[in-house]
N, C-alpha and C positions, 0 to 999 in steps of 0.2 A: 604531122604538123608540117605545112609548105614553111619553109625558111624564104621563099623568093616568090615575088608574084608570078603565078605561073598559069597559062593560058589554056584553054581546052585543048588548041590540035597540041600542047606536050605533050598530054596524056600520064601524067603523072601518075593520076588516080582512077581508076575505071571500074565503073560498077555497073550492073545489068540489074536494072529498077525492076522490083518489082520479084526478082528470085525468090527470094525467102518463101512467097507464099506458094510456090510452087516444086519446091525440093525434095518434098516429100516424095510428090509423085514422077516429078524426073528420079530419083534416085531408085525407085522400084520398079523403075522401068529399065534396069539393067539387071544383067545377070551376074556379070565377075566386078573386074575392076571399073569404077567410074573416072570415064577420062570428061577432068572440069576443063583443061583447056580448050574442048571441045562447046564450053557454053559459050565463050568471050564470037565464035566464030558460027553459033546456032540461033542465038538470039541478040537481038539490039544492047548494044553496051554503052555507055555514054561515061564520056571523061569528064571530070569534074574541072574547072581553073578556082583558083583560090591566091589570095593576097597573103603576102610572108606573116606568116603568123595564127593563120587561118587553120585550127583544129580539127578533123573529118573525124566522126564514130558512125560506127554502122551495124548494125545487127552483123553478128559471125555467118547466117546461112545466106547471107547476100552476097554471091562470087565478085570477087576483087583482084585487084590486079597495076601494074604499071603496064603499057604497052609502048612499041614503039614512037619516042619523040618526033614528033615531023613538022618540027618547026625547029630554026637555028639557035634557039634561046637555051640552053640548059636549064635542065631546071633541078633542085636543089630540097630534098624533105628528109626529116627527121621520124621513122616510124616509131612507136609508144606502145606495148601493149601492157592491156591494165586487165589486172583479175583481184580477186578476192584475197585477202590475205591468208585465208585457212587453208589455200590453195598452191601458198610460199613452201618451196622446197629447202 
C-alpha cells in the first residue's frame, strides 16, 4: 500500500508484465540456482506510481521488486502480505 503519492521514476514498485506466463520455462532453463535479480536486468521491468492509499496485488510468479529512487521525492509504502488462514502458524 503507497502511504504517499508516488511517481514512476521512484520506482517504488516494479514488476516485469507479463512473467508469470513465462516462468515456467525461464526456470527450466537453469540448472542450479536461479539468479531472479538477473530478470529485473533481462527483460523490461516497469514501475508502477500510485496515489497514497493506492492497494497493488499481483500474482506471486510475477518478479517484483523496489529499485533504485531516481527522483528527490522519497517515497513512503506499507507492504501486507495476505494468505489463507489454514496457512497461520
Amino acid at each position: 500500500m503507497y502511504l504517499t503519492n508516488t511517481k514512476e521514476d521512484q520506482r517504488a514498485f516494479t514488476v516485469v508484465p507479463g512473467f508469470h506466463k513465462q516462468i515456467d520455462e525461464w526456470m527450466n532453463s537453469f540448472k542450479g540456482e536461479v539468479p531472479l535479480i538477473g530478470v529485473f536486468d533481462s527483460y523490461t521491468s516497469k514501475p508502477l506510481a500510485a496515489e497514497a492509499g493506492d492497494f497493488i496485488i499481483w500474482h506471486h510468479a510475477l518478479p517484483h521488486g523496489s529499485l533504485s529512487n531516481t527522483n528527490v521525492n522519497s517515497r513512503i509504502v506499507q507492504y501486507i502480505k495476505l494468505y489463507p488462514m489454514k496457512f497461520a502458524t
